[in-house]
C-alpha positions in Angstrom: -8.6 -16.0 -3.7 -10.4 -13.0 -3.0 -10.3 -10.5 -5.9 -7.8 -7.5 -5.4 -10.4 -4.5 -5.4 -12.5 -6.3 -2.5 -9.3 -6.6 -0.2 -8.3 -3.0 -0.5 -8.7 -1.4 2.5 -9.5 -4.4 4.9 -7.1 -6.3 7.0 -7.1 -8.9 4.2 -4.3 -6.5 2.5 -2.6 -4.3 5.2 0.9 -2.3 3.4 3.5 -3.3 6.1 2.1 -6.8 6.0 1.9 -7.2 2.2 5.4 -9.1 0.9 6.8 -10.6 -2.4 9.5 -13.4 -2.7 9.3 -12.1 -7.0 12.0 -10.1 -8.6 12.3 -8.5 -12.1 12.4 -12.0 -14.0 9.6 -13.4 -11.8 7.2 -10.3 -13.1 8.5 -10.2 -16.5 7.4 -14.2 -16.8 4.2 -13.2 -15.5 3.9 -10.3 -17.6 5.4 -12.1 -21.0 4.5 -16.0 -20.3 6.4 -17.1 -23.1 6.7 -16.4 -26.9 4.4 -17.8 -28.5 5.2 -20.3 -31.2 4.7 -20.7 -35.1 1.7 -22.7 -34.4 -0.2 -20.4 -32.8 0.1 -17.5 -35.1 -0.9 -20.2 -37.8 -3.7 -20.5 -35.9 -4.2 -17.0 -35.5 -4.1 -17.1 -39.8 -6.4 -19.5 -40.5 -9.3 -17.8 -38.1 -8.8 -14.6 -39.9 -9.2 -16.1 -43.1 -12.9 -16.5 -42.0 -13.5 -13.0 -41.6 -15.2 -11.8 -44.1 -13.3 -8.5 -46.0 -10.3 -8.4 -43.7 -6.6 -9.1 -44.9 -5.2 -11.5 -42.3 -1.6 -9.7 -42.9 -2.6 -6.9 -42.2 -4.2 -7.7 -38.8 -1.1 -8.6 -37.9 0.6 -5.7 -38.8 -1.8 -4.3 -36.8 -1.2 -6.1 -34.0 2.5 -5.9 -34.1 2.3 -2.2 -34.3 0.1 -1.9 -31.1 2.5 -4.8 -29.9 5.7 -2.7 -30.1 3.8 0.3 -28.1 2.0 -1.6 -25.2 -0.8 0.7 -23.1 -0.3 3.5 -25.9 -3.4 5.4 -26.5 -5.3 4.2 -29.4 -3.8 7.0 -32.1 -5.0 5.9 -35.5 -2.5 8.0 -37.7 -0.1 6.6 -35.4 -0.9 2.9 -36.2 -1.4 3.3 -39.2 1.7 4.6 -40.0 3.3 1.6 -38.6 1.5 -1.0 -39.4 1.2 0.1 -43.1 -2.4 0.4 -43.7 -4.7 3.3 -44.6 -5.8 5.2 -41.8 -9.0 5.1 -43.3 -9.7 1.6 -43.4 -8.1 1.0 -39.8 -11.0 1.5 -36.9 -12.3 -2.5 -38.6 -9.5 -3.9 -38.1 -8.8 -2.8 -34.4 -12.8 -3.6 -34.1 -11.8 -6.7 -34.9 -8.8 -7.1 -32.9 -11.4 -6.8 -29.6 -13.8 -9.1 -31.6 -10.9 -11.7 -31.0 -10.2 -11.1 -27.6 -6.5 -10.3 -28.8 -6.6 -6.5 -27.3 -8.7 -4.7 -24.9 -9.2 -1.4 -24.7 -9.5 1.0 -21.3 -11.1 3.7 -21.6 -10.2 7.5 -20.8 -11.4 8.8 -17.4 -15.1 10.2 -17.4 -15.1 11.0 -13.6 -16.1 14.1 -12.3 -12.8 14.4 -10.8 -11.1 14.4 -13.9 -10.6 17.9 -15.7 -9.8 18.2 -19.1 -9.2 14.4 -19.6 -8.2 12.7 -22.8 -11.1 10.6 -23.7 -8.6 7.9 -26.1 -8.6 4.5 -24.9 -4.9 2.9 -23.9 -4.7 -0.6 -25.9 -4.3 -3.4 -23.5 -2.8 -7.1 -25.0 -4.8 -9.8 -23.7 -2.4 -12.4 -25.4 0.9 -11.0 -24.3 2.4 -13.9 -25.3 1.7 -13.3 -29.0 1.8 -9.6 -28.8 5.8 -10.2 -27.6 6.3 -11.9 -30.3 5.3 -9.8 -32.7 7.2 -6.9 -30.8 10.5 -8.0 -31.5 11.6 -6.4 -28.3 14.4 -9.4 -27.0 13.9 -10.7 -23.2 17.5 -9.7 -22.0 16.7 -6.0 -22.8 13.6 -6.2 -20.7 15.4 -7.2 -17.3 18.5 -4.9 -17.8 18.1 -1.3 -15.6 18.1 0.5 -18.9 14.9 -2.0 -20.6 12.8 -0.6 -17.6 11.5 1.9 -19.8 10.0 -0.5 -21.8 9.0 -2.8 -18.8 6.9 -1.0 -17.0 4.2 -1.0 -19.8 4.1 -4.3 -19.4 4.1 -4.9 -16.1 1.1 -1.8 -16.5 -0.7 -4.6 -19.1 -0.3 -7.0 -16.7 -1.8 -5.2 -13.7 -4.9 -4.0 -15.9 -5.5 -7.3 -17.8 -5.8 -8.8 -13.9 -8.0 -6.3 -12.8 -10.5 -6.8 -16.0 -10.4 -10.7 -15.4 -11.1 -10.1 -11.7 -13.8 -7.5 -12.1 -16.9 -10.5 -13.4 -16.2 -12.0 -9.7 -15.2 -9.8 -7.3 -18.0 -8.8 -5.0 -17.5 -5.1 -5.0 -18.5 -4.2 -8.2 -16.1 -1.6 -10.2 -14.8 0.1 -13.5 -11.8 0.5 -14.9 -10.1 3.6 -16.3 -6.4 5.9 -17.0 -6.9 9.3 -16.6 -4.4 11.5 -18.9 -5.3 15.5 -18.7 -4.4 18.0 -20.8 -2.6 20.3 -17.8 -0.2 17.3 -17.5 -1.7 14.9 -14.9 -1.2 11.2 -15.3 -2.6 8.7 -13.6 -2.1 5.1 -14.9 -5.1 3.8 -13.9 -8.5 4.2 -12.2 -10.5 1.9 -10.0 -14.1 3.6 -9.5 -16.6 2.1 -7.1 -20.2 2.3 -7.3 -20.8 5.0 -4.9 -18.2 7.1 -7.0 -15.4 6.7 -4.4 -12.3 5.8 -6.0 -8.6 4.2 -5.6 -5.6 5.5 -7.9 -2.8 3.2 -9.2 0.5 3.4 -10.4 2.4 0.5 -11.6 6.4 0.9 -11.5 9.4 -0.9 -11.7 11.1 0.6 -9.1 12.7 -2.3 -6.4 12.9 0.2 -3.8 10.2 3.1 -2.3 10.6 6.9 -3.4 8.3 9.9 -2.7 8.5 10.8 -6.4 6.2 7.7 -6.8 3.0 9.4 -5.3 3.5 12.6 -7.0 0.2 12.5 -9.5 -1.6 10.6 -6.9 -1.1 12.8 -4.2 -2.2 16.0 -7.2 -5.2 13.6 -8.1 -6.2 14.0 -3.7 -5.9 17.4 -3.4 -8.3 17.8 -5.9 -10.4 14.5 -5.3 -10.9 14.8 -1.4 -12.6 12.0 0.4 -13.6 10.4 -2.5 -10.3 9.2 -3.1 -10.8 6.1 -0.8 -6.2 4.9 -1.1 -3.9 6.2 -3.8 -1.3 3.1 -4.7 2.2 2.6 -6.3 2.3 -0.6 -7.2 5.9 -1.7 -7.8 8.8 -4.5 -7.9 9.8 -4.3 -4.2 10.0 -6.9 -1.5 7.5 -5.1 1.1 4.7 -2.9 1.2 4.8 0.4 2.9 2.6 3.6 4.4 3.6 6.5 2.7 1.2 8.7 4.7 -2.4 7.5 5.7 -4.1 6.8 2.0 -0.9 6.2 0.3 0.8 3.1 0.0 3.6 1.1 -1.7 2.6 -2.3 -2.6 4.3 -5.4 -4.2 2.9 -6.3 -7.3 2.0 -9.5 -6.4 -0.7 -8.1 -4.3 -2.8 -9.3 -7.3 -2.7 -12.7 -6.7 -2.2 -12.6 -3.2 0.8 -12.5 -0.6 1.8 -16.4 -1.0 2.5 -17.3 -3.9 5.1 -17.9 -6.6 5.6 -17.7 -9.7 5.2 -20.5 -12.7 7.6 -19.7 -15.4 5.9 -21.5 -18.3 2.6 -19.7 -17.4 2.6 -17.1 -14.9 1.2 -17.5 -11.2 0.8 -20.1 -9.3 -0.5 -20.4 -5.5 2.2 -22.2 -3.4 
């Protein structure tokens, strides 16, 4: 399958063409694939007994803490706080974190279209399996309307974690980053091309297309111009759509593809 950033804007991913058989349960079993079990986080134990002056515990309180606020920028007195260890002695411990390949971590918008731009990194859990268990947030909560709030970070993990595994073989080369200003613009995340040209993305939960949806991305154009190349809502709906030329609505599931489904032990799966 050709990665996601090398269809956008051929034929190979046209809006009203793009379509999704998933619904909310579907994307929360690819976003979540499972707990994971009491094996695993022994596991987890006995590798961080061989690292030298760490407290195994307490990387887990670590990573429960970042758990419970997925794609949160990295705020140390924050974490800290939470996860019951000195701020001071913290930055090894989330070093280590990456180290493990347990979280990665997106970086704050250095383009020269960004003004003002919080340079923090957003935490992204590469084992979202382990990181929901450590969460304690429970699975019915997730796919009721009023767990969205606490969805859409995860579907938002999802959608960058794909993008990162995709970048080391997709043939147009790209970065990733979320752009957060201090005059209020958001952007969830940032797909920036060699040449400097750039695509916009938000992820939502939303089932259905509103104009609300483009709002930052159609701030981020005015300002960006021709070198925003598409600005995209990604969300939980059936169907792409053309807002207006350079904005679209897309399923989800335009990161695997348009046929596919879904394996509910382990995420995707091609058909």
């Amino acid at each position: 399958m050709t990665a996601f950033v090398a269809r956008l804007g051929t034929r190979a991913l046209a809006p009203p063409e793009a379509y999704s058989s998933w619904g909310i349960a579907d994307y929360l079993a690819a976003a979540v694939p499972g707990e994971a079990d009491n094996s695993r986080l022994e596991e987890l134990r006995t590798r961080l007994r061989g690292q030298r002056r760490t407290d195994p515990e307490r990387v887990l309180a670590l990573l429960a803490a970042l758990a419970g606020a997925p794609m949160a920028e990295v705020n140390l007195a924050r974490v800290a706080r939470e996860a019951g260890i000195p701020v001071t002695t913290l930055p090894p411990y989330v070093d280590l974190l990456v180290d493990l390949g347990l979280i990665r971590l997106l970086p704050g918008a250095t383009s020269s279209v960004a003004k003002r731009a919080v340079a923090r990194p957003r935490v992204v859990l590469a084992d979202p399996g382990l990181a929901y268990r450590l969460s304690g947030i429970a699975r019915a909560e997730l796919l009721e309307v009023s767990g969205r709030r606490r969805l859409r970070p995860l579907l938002l993990n999802l959608v960058v974690n794909q993008l990162i595994d995709q970048a080391g073989d997709s043939s147009v080369p790209y970065r990733l980053s979320h752009l957060r200003e201090r005059n209020g613009l958001h952007v969830d995340l940032l797909i920036e091309l060699d040449d400097e040209s750039l695509y916009a993305v938000e992820a939502r939960t939303a089932s259905s297309f509103r104009p609300h949806q483009f709002r930052s991305l159609e701030a981020l154009a005015a300002r960006a111009g021709a070198r925003l190349r598409a600005g995209i809502v990604l969300h939980t709906a059936p169907r792409g759509h053309v807002f207006r030329p350079g904005m679209w609505a897309l399923p989800l599931s335009v990161l695997w593809g348009s046929d596919h489904s879904v394996d509910l032990a382990g995420g995707p799966r091609r058909k």
